[in-house]
N, C-alpha and C positions, 0 to 999 in steps of 0.2 A: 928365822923362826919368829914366830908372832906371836904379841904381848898373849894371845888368849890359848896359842900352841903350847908355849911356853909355861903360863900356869896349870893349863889339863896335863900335861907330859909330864913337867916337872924341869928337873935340871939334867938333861939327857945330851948335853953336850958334844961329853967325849965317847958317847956309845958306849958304856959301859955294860960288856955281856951279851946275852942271847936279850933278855929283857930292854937291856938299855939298844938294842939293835932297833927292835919290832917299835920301843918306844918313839923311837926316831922316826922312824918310816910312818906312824901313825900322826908326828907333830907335823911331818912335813905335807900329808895328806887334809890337814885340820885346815894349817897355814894355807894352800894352795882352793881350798871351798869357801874358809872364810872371803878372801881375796877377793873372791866373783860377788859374795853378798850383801849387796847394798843398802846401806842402811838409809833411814831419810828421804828416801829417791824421791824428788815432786812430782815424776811421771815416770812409773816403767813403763819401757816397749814391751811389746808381745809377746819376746824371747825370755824375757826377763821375766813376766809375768809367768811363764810357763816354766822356766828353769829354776826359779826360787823355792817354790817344796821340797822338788830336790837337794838343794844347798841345804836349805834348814834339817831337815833329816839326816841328811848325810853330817853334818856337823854333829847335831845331835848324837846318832848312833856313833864316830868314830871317837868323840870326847868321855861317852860312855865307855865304850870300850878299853879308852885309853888308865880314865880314872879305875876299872876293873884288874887291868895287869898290875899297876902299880898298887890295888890295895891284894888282889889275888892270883900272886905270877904264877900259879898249877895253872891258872885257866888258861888263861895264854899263851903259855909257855906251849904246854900240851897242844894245844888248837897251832901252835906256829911250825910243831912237828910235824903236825897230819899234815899241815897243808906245804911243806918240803918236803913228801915224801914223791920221788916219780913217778911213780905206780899212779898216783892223784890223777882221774883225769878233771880238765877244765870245769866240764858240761857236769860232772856228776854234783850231786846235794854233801856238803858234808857233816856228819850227822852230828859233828861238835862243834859248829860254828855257835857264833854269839846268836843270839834270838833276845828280842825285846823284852818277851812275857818270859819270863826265867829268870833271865840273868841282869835285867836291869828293874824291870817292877815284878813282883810276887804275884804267886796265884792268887792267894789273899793275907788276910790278918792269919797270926798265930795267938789263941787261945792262950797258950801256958808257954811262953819261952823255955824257961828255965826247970820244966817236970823233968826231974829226975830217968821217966821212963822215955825220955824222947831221946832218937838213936840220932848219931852226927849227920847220919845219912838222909833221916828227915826235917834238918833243917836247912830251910833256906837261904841261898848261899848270895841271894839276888842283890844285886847295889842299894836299891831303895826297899828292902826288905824291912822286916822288925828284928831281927838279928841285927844286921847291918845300924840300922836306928840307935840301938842302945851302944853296942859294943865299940862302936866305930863313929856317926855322927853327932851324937849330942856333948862324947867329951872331947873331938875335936871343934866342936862348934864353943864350947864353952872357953877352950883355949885361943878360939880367936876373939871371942869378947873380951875378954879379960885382956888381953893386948890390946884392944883396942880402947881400952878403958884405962889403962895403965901405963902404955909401951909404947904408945902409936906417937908419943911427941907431940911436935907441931902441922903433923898431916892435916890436909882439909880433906873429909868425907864427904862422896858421891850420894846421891840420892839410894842408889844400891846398897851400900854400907849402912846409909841411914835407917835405913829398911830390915836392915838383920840386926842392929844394934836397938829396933824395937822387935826382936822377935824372940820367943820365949826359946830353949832349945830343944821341949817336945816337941813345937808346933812347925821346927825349920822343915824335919822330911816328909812332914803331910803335905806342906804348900809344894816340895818341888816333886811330890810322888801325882799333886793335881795338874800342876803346869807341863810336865812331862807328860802324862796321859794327853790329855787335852791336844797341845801342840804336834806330835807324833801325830795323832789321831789325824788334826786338820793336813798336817804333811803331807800325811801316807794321801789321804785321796787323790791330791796331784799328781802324786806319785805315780799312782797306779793308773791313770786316765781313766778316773768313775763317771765323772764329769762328761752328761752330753750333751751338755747345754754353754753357750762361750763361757769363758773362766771368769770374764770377769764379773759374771753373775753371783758367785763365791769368793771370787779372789780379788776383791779391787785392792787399791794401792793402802789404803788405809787398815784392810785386812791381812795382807802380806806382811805389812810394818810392823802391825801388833805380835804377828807369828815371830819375825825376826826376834823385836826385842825380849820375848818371851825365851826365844829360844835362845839368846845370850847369855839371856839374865840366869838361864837354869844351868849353865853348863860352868857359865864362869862359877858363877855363888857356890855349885859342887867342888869343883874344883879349888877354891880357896880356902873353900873348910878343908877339904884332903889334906892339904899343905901345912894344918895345925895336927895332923896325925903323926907320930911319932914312927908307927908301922909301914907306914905309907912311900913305898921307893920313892926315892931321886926327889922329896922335897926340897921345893925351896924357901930363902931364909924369912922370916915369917915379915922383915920390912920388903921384901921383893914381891911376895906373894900379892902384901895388898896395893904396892905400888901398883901392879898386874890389872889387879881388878879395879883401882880408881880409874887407871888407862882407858877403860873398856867400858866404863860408865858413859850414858849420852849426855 
């Protein structure tokens, strides 16, 4: 497993359960795309040019999904029934799979979190949500400052680090609810071949490298806040977590 499987997943080891199974199968799927995606490259070939939105998205999406079981195992749990069920054919849609716009950014802002008249059912359950912001990021982002201001010993911080250690804790999930938008966005078009024009019209090597790091930077930095969550399965120990991400710093 990989320094960056390892901190989206968690500490998933020993497979522990239905959760800790799927958790598995999802580090090993993270490990296995990160592996192909090259950071730095001074010249991709063709293939690489054309195969890398792919990677960055699919990293993207499975680290999300990952960090989602571990903060919300109904969802995956549930979603890992339907999709063991025989009956399931291949080819069909299944109409509880993860989706971007839901489950990982909101349809939009919520006016009134906390009005008394709003039903469980209509709040938002999305990762980078404003539910998710208050209840969930900002007191575990406060819990990694404060370790890292207090706890962290004689560790040398990465330019990444540096970078959340000036960041206020309202302002952590605007920046990674902007770079998540953003990135996906530039992804998805390779993705989907929009492009009729050669790629590297859009995608030169210098474009690609920005996508990558962007998309490191957002998945890891989610994932290390996770790991100050107390809620949060299979965390790990809060000196390993940032080991993780100094690791995965360029």
């Amino acid at each position: 497993m990989s320094k960056l499987s390892e901190l989206v997943c968690g500490n998933v080891k020993k497979k522990e359960g239905d959760l800790g199974l799927s958790l598995q199968h999802l580090a090993e799927t993270l490990s296995l795309l990160e592996r192909h995606l090259h950071r730095a490259a001074p010249r991709r070939r063709s293939l690489e040019r054309l195969v890398c939105p792919f990677l960055i998205r699919g990293i993207m999406e499975v680290a999300c999904t990952s960090l989602i079981g571990r903060r919300d195992p109904f969802r995956l749990l549930t979603l890992a029934k339907i999709q063991d069920q025989g009956t399931r054919l291949a080819s069909g849609r299944v109409a509880a799979a993860m989706q971007w716009s839901g489950d990982v950014l909101a349809d939009g802002p919520v006016k009134n979190l906390w009005d008394s008249a709003c039903k469980t059912e209509d709040m938002t359950r999305a990762l980078l949500g404003d539910y998710q912001d208050q209840i969930f990021w900002q007191p575990a982002f406060e819990r990694l400052l404060d370790y890292l201001a207090n706890d962290a010993g004689t560790m040398t911080f990465g330019q990444w680090t540096q970078r959340l250690r000036n960041t206020a804790s309202e302002s952590l999930v605007p920046q990674l609810r902007q770079t998540a938008s953003r990135t996906y966005s530039q992804a998805s078009k390779g993705v989907h071949h929009e492009f009729v024009l050669p790629m590297t019209t859009y995608y030169d090597d210098a474009t690609l490298e920005e996508m990558t790091e962007n998309a490191l930077w957002l998945v890891a930095t989610m994932a290390v806040v996770a790991n100050f969550d107390a809620s949060t399965a299979f965390t790990l120990t809060p000196r390993r977590a940032i080991q993780c991400y100094e690791d995965l710093q360029p």
